[in-house]
N, C-alpha and C positions, 0 to 999 in steps of 0.2 A: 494463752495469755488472758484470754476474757472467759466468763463463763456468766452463763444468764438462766436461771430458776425457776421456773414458773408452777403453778398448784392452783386447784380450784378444793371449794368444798374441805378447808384446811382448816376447818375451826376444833380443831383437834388442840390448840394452844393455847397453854394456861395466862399464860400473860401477856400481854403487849410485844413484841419482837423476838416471841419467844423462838418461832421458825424463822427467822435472820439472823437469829445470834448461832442456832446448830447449822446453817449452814455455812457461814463464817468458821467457827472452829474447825469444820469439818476440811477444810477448804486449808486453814492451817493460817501462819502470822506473814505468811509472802504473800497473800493479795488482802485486799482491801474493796467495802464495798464501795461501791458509784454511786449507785442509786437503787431501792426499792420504792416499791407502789403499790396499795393492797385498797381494793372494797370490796369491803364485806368479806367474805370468804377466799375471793381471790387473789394472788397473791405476785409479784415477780423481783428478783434482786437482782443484780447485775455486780461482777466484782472483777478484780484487775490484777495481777500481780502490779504488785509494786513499783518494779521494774520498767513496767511498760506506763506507768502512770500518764506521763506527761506525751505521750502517744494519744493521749485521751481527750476528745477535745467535745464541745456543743452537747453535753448532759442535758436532756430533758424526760419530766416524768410527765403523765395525764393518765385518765381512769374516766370511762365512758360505760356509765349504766344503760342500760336499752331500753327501750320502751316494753309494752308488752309483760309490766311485771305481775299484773293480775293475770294473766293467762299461765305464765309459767314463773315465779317467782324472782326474786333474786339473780339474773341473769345481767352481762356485760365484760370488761378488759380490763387490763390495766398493764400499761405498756412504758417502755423505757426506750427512747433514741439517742443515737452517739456517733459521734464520728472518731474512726481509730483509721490512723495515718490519713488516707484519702478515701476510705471507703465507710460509707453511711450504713449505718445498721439499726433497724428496729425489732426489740425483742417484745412481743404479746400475749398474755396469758389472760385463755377468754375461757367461759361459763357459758355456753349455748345452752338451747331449748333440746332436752332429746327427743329421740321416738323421731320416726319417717314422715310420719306424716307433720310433721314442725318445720322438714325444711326449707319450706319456701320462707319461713318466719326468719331462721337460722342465714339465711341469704341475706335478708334485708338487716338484722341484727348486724353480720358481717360489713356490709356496704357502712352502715351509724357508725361503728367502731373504726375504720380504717379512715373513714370524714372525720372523724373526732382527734385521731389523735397522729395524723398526716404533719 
């Protein structure tokens, strides 16, 4: 009944919602999105059949850049939370630092993004 999207590194699109509109069509005229949230590159949508709509309740978006952008660029989330019947749900779609030796960076990136958008 829900479905949530996520993509990093998608600047593959020609125009403004160009990756929300194919995944809507794709998805078909029975659900409907909630909510998207995109910086920079990153990207997430969340959509609903129809049906379940009014199941749908506390919609919130946010989007949490990290620090650290001069060591590794463009890095952070962008997230959607909801409550469908009684059960809370948050969907995340993040941009970490790669390579092994980053993840202690990738840790503290993780702790900023989950404070940010709690």
């Amino acid at each position: 009944d829900l479905y949530a999207v996520g993509a990093q590194e998608c600047s593959y699109q020609k125009e403004e919602g160009e990756w929300f509109n194919y995944v809507q069509e794709y998805l078909g005229k029975d659900y409907l999105t909630l909510a998207s949230m995109q910086l920079w590159d990153i990207t997430v949508i969340v959509l609903c059949r129809k049906k379940c709509l009014l199941k749908v309740t506390n919609v919130e978006g946010s989007t949490k850049a990290t620090l650290h952008k001069e060591k590794c660029g463009m890095k952070g989330a962008a997230g959607i939370c909801l409550r469908y019947h009684n059960t809370s749900m948050a969907f995340v779609s993040c941009h970490l630092a790669a390579r092994l030796e980053r993840s202690k960076m990738r840790k503290i990136n993780i702790e900023e993004i989950v404070n940010q958008i709690q």
